[in-house]
TORLUM-515104 format. One record per residue: x, y, z of N, C-alpha, C in turn; residue number from 1. Coordinates in nm, 3 decimals. Layout:
<recs>
neast:nnorth:nup:caeast:canorth:caup:ceast:cnorth:cup:resi
X:Y:Z:X:Y:Z:X:Y:Z:NUM .
...
</recs>
This chain:
<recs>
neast:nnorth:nup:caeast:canorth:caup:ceast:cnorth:cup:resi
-6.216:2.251:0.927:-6.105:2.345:0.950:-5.974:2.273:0.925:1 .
-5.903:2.345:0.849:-5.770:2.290:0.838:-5.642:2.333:0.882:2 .
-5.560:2.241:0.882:-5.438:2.294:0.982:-5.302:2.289:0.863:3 .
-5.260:2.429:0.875:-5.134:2.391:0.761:-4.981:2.426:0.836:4 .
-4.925:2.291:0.799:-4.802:2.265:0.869:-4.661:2.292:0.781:5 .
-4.625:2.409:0.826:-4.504:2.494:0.721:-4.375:2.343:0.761:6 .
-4.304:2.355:0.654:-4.180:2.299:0.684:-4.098:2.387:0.739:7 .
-3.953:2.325:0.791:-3.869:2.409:0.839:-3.797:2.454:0.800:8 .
-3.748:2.585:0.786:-3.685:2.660:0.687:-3.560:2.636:0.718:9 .
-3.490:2.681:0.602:-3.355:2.624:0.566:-3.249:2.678:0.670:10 .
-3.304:2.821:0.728:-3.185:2.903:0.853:-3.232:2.788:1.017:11 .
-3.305:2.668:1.000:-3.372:2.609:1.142:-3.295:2.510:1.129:12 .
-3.200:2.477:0.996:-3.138:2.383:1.023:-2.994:2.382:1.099:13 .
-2.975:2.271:1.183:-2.847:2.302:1.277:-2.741:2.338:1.170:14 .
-2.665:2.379:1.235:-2.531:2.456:1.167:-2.414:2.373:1.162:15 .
-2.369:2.325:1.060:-2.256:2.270:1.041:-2.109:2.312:1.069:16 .
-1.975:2.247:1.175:-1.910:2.313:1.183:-1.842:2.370:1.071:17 .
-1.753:2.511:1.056:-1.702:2.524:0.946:-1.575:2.422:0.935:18 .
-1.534:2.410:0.765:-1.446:2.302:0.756:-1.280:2.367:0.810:19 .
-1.246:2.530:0.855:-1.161:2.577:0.966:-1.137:2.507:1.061:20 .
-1.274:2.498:1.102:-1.289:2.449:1.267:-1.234:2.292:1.266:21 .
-1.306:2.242:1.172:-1.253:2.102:1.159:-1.095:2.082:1.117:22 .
-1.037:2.125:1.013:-0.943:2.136:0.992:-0.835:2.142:1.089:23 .
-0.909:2.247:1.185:-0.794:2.256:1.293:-0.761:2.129:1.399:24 .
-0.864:2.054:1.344:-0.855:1.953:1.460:-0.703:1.851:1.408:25 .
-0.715:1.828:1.254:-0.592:1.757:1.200:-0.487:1.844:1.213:26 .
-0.472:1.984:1.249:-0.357:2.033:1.234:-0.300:2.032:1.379:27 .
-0.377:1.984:1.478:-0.357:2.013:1.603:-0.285:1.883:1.675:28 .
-0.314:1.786:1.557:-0.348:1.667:1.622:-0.196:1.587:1.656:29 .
-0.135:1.649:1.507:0.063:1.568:1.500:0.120:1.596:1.653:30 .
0.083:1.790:1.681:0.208:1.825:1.743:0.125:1.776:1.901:31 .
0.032:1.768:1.972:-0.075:1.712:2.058:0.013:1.554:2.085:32 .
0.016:1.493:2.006:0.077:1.366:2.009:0.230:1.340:1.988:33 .
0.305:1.424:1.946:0.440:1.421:1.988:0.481:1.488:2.098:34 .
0.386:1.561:2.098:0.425:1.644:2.246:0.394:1.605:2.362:35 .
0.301:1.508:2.369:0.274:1.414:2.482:0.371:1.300:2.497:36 .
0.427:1.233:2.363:0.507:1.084:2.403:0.653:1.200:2.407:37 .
0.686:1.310:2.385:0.812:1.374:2.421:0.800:1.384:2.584:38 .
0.721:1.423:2.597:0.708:1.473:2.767:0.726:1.372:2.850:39 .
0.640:1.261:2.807:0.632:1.132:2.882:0.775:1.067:2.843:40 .
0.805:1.050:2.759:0.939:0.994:2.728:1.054:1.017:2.796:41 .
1.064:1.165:2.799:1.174:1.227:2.904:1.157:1.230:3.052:42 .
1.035:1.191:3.093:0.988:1.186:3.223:0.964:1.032:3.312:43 .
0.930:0.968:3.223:0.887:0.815:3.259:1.046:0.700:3.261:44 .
1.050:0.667:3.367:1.179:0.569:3.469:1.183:0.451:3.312:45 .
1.291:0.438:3.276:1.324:0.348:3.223:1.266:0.382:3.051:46 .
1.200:0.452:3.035:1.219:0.450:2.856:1.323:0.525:2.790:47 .
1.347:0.481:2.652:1.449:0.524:2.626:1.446:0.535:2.448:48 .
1.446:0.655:2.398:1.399:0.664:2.265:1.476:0.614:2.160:49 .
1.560:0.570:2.196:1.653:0.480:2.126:1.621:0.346:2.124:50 .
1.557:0.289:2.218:1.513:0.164:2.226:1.361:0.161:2.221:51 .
1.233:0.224:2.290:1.168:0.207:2.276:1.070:0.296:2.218:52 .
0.967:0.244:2.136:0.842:0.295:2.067:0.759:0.393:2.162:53 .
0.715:0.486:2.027:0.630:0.561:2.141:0.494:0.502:2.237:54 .
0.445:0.441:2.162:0.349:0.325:2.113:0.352:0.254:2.288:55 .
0.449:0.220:2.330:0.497:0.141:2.505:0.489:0.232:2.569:56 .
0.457:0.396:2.547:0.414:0.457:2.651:0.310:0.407:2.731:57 .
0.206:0.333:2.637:0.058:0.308:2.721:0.089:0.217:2.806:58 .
0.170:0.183:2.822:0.212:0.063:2.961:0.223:0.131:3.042:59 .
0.199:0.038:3.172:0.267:0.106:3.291:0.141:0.195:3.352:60 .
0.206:0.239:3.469:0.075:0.287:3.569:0.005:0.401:3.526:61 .
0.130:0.426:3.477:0.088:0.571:3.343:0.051:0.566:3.211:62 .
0.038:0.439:3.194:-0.039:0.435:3.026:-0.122:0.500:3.025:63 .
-0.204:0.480:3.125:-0.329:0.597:3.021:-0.300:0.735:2.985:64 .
-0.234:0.777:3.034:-0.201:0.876:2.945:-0.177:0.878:2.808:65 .
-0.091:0.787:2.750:-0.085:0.794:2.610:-0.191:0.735:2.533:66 .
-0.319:0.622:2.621:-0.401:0.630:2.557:-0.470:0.677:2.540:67 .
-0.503:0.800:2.619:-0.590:0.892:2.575:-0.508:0.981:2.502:68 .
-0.410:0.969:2.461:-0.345:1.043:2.345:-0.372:1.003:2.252:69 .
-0.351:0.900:2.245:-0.399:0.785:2.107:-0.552:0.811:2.089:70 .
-0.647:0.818:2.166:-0.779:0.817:2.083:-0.786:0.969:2.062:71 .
-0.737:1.061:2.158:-0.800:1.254:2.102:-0.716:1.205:1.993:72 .
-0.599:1.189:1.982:-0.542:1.233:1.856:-0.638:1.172:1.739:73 .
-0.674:1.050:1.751:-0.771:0.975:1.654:-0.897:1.077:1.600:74 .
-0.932:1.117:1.719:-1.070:1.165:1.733:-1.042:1.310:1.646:75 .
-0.923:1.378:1.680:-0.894:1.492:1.592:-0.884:1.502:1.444:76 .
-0.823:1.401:1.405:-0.777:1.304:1.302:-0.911:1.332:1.195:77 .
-1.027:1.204:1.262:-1.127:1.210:1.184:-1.195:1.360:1.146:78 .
-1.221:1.448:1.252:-1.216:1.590:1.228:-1.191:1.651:1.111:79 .
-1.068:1.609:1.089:-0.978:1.711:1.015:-1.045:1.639:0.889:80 .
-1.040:1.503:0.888:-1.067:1.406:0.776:-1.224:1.542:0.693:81 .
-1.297:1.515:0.729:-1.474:1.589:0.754:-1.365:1.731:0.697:82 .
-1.313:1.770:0.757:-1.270:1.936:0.715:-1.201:1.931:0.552:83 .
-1.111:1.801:0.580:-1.080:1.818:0.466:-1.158:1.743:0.334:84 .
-1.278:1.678:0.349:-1.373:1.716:0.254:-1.446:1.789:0.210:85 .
-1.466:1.877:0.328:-1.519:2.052:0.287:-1.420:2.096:0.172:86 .
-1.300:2.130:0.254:-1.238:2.193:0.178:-1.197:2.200:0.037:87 .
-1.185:2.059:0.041:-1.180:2.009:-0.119:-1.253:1.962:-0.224:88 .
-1.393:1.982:-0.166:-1.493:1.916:-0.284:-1.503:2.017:-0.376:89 .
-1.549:1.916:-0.469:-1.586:1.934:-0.648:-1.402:1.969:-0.643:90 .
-1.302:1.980:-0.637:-1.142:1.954:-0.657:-1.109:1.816:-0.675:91 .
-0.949:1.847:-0.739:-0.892:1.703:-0.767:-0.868:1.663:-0.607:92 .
-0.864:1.536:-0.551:-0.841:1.460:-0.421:-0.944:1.487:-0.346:93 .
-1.038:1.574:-0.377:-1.161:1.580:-0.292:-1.227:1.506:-0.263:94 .
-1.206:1.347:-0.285:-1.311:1.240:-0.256:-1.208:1.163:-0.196:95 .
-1.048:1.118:-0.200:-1.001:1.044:-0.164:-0.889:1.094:-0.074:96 .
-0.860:1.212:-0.059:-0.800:1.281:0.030:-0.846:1.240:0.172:97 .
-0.990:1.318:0.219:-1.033:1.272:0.303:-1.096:1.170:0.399:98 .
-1.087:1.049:0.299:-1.123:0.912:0.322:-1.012:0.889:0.361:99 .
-0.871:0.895:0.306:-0.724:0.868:0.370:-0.756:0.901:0.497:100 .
-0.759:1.002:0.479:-0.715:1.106:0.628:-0.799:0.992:0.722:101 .
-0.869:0.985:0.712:-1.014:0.919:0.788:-0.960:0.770:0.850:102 .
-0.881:0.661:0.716:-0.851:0.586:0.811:-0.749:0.605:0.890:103 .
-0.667:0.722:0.839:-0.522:0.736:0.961:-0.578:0.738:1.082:104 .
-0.691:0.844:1.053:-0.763:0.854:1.219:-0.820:0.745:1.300:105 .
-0.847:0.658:1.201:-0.922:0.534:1.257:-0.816:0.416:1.324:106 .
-0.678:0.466:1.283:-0.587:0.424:1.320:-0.562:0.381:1.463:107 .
-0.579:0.510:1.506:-0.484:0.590:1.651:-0.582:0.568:1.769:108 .
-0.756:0.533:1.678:-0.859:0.470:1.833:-0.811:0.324:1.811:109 .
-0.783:0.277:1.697:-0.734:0.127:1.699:-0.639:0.123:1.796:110 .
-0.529:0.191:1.758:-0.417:0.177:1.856:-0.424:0.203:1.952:111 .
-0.500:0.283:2.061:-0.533:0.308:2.172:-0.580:0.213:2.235:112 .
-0.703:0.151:2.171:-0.768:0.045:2.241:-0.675:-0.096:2.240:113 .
-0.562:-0.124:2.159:-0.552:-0.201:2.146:-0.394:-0.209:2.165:114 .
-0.307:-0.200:2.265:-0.163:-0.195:2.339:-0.033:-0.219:2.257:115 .
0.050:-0.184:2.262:0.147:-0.248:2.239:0.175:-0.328:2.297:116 .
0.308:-0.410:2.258:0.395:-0.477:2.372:0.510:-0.463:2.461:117 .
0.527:-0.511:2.586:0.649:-0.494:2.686:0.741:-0.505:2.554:118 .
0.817:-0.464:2.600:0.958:-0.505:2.560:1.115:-0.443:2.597:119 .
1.222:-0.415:2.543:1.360:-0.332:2.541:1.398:-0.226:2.688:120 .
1.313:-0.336:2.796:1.292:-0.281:2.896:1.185:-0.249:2.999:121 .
1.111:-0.232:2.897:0.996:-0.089:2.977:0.871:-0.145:2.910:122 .
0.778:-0.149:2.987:0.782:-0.085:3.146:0.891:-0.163:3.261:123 .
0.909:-0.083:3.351:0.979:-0.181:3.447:0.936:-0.299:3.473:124 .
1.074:-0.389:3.478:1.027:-0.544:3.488:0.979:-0.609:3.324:125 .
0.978:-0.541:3.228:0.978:-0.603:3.109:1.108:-0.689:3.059:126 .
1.122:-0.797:2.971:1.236:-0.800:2.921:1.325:-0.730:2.852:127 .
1.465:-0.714:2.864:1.534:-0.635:2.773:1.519:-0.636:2.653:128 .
1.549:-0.763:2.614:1.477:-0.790:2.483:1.389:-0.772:2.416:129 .
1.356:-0.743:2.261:1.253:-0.680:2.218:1.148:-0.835:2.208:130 .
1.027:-0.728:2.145:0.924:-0.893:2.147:0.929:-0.913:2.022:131 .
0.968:-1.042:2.019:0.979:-1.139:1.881:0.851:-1.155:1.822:132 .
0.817:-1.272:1.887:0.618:-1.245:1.859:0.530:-1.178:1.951:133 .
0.472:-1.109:1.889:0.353:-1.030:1.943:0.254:-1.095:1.985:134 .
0.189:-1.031:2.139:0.083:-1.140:2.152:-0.060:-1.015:2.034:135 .
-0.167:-1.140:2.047:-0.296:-1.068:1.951:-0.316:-0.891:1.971:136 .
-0.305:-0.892:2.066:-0.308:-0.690:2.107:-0.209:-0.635:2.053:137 .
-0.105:-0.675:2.055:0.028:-0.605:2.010:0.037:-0.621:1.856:138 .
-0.038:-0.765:1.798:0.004:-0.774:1.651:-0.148:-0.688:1.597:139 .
-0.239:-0.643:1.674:-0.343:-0.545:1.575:-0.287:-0.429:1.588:140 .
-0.253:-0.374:1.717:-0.177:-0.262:1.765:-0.068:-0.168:1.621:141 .
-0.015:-0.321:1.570:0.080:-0.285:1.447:0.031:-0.301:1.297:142 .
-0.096:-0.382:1.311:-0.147:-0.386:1.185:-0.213:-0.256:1.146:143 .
-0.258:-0.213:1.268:-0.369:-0.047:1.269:-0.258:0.006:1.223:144 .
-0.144:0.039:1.276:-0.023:0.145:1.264:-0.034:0.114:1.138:145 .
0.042:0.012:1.089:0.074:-0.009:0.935:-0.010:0.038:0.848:146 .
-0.136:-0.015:0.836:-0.263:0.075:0.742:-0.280:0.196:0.782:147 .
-0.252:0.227:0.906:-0.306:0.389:0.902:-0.170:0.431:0.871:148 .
-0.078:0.451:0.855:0.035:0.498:0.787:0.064:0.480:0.620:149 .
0.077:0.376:0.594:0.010:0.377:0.462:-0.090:0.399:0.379:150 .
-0.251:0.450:0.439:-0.331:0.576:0.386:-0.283:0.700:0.390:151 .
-0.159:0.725:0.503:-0.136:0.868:0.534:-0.091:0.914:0.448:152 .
0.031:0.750:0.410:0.144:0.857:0.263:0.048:0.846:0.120:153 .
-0.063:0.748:0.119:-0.140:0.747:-0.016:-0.217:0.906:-0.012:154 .
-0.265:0.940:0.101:-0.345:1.041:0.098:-0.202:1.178:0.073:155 .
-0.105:1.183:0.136:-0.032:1.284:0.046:-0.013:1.267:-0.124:156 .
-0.002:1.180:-0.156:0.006:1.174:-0.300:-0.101:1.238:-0.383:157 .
-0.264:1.192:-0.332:-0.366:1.247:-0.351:-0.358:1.384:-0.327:158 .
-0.322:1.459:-0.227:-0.303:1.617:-0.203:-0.182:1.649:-0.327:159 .
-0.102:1.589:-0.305:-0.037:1.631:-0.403:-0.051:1.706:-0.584:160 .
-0.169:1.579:-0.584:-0.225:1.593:-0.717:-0.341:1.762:-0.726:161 .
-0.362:1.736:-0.580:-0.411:1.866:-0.545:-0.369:2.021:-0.556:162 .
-0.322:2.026:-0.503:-0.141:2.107:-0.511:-0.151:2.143:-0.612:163 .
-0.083:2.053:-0.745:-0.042:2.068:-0.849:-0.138:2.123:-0.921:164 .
-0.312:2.108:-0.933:-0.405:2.159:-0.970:-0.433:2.290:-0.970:165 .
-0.389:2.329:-0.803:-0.397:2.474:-0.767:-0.271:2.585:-0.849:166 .
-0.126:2.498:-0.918:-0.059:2.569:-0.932:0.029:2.558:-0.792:167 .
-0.009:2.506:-0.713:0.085:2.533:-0.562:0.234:2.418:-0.589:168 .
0.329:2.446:-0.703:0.424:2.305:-0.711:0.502:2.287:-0.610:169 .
0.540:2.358:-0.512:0.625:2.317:-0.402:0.554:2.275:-0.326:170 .
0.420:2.277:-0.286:0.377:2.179:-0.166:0.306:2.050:-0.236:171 .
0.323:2.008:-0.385:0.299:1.938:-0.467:0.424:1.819:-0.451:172 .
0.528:1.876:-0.446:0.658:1.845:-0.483:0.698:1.777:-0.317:173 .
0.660:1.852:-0.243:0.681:1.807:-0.081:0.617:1.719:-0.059:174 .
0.456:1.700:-0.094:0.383:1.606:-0.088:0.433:1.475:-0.138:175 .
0.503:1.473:-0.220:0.547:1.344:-0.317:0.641:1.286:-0.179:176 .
0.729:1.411:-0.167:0.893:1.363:-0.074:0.821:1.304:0.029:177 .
0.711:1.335:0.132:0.652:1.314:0.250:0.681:1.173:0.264:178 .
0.570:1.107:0.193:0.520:0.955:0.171:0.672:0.846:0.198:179 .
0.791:0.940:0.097:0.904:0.855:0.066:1.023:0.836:0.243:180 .
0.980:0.977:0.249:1.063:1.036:0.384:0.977:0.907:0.513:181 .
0.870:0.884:0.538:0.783:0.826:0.621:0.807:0.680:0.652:182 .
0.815:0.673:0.521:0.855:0.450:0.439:1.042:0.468:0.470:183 .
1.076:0.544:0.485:1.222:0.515:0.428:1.246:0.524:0.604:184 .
1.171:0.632:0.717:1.157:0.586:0.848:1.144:0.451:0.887:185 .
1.026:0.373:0.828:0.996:0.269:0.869:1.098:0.162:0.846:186 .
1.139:0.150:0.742:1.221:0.071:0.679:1.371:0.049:0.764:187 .
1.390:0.194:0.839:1.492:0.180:0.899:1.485:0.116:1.054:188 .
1.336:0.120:1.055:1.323:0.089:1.245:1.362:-0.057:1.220:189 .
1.459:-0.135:1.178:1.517:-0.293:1.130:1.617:-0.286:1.232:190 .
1.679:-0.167:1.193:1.793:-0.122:1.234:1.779:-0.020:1.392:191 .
1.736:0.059:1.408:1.690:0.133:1.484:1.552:0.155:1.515:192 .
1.487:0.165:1.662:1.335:0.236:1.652:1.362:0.337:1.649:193 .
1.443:0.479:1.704:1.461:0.582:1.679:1.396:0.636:1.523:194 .
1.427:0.552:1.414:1.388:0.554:1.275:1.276:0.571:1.272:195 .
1.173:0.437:1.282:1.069:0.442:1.344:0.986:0.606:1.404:196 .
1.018:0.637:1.498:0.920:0.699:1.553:1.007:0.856:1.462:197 .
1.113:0.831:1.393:1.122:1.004:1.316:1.049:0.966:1.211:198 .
1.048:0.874:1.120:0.963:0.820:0.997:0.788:0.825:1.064:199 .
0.733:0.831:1.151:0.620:0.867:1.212:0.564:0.978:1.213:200 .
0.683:1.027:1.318:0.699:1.226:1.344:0.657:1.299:1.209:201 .
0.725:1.271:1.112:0.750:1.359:1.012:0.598:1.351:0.951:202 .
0.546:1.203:0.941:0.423:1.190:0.867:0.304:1.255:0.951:203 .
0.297:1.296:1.084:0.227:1.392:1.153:0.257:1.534:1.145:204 .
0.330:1.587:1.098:0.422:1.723:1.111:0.372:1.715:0.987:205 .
0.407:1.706:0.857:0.319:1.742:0.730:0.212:1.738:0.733:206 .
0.154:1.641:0.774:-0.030:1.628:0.830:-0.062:1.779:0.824:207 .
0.015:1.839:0.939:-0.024:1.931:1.019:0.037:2.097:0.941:208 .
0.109:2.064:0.815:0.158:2.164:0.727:0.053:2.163:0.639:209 .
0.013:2.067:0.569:-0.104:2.073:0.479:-0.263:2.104:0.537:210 .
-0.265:2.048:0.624:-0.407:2.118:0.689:-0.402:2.224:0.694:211 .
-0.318:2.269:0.762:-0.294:2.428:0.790:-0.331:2.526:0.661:212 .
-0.216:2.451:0.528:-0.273:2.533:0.384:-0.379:2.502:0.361:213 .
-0.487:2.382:0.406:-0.614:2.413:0.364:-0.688:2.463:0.472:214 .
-0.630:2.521:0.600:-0.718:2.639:0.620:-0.699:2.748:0.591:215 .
-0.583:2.807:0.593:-0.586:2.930:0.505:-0.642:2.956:0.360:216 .
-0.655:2.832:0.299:-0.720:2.837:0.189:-0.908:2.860:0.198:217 .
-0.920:2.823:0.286:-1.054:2.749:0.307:-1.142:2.961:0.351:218 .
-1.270:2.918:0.294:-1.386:3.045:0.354:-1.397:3.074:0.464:219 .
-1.384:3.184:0.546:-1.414:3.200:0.675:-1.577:3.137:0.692:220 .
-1.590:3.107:0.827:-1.737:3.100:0.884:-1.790:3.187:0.834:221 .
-1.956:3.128:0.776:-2.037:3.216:0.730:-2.040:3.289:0.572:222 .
-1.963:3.213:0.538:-1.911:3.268:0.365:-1.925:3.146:0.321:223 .
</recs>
């Protein structure tokens, strides 16, 4: 007697989220994380956005709060990363779009786990002074930032090329400005951190403009 063992049909396999669902996680993720170091910023004794990084929120009795900002936002991040390879495969940037996206995200658990430094005050009892050298936590803390910011603006360029494929030239054309607007932030935190964390802002806030067009672009669930 024999026993015949069907395979499992193709509707038994688990269900993948749609790349919407994912998507939404990168579009959620900019304003989630400015809206937490805004809140905390205006609320927490002694910081001061003129002087200090958002990044020195995680100090203090209340750090964890921003580090668990730092990893959801991460964790959303990669999300969106996954959504936005749905969205864009067999397309131009469909292979390197979402690998960007991916290390930005990989960024923000780096940076979570791994602190900034006291400094320009704050937390209370820090020096006024900023920190010259970083101890090892503080100098990965900035190496994560740095690479995951610089995939962010490579991966707009890549959308860009995207964009332009679709015919979409103004969010082609924005895409280009993003990258420049982001670096030309950084460049200024020499001079100011204020610079800094708007050259940041902005590179999360487009994040969260372009995801958005690739969910409206994107198939509803089930299509």
């Amino acid at each position: 007697m024999t026993r015949t063992i069907s395979a499992p049909s193709a509707g038994c396999a688990p269900a993948r989220p749609p790349a919407r669902s994912l998507l939404a996680g990168a579009a959620a993720a900019g304003p989630l994380f400015l809206g937490a170091g805004l809140m905390q910023g205006l609320t927490r004794d002694g910081f001061d956005f003129t002087r200090n990084a958002l990044s020195q929120l995680s100090l203090g009795d209340l750090g964890w709060i921003q580090v668990a900002a730092f990893l959801l936002t991460g964790v959303l991040l990669l999300a969106g990363a996954a959504g936005t390879g749905r969205a864009l495969r067999d397309t131009p940037g469909g292979t390197w779009a979402p690998r960007l996206i991916g290390v930005f995200g990989g960024s923000f658990l780096l940076a979570g786990v791994f602190t900034a430094d006291p400094g320009a005050g704050f937390p209370a009892g820090a020096p006024e002074a900023r920190a010259v050298s970083p101890s090892v936590h503080g100098a990965v803390h900035m190496f994560s930032g740095m690479v995951g910011y610089l995939a962010l603006c490579a991966a707009f360029l890549v959308l860009a090329r995207h964009f332009a494929a679709q015919g979409r030239r103004g969010w082609a054309v924005a895409s280009r400005i993003a990258p420049a607007a982001v670096l030309a932030g950084f460049a200024g935190s020499s001079v100011g951190v204020l610079a800094f964390t708007v050259g940041a802002g902005l590179g999360l806030l487009w994040l969260t403009a372009v995801t958005a067009r690739l969910m409206a672009a994107a198939p509803p669930a089930g299509r």
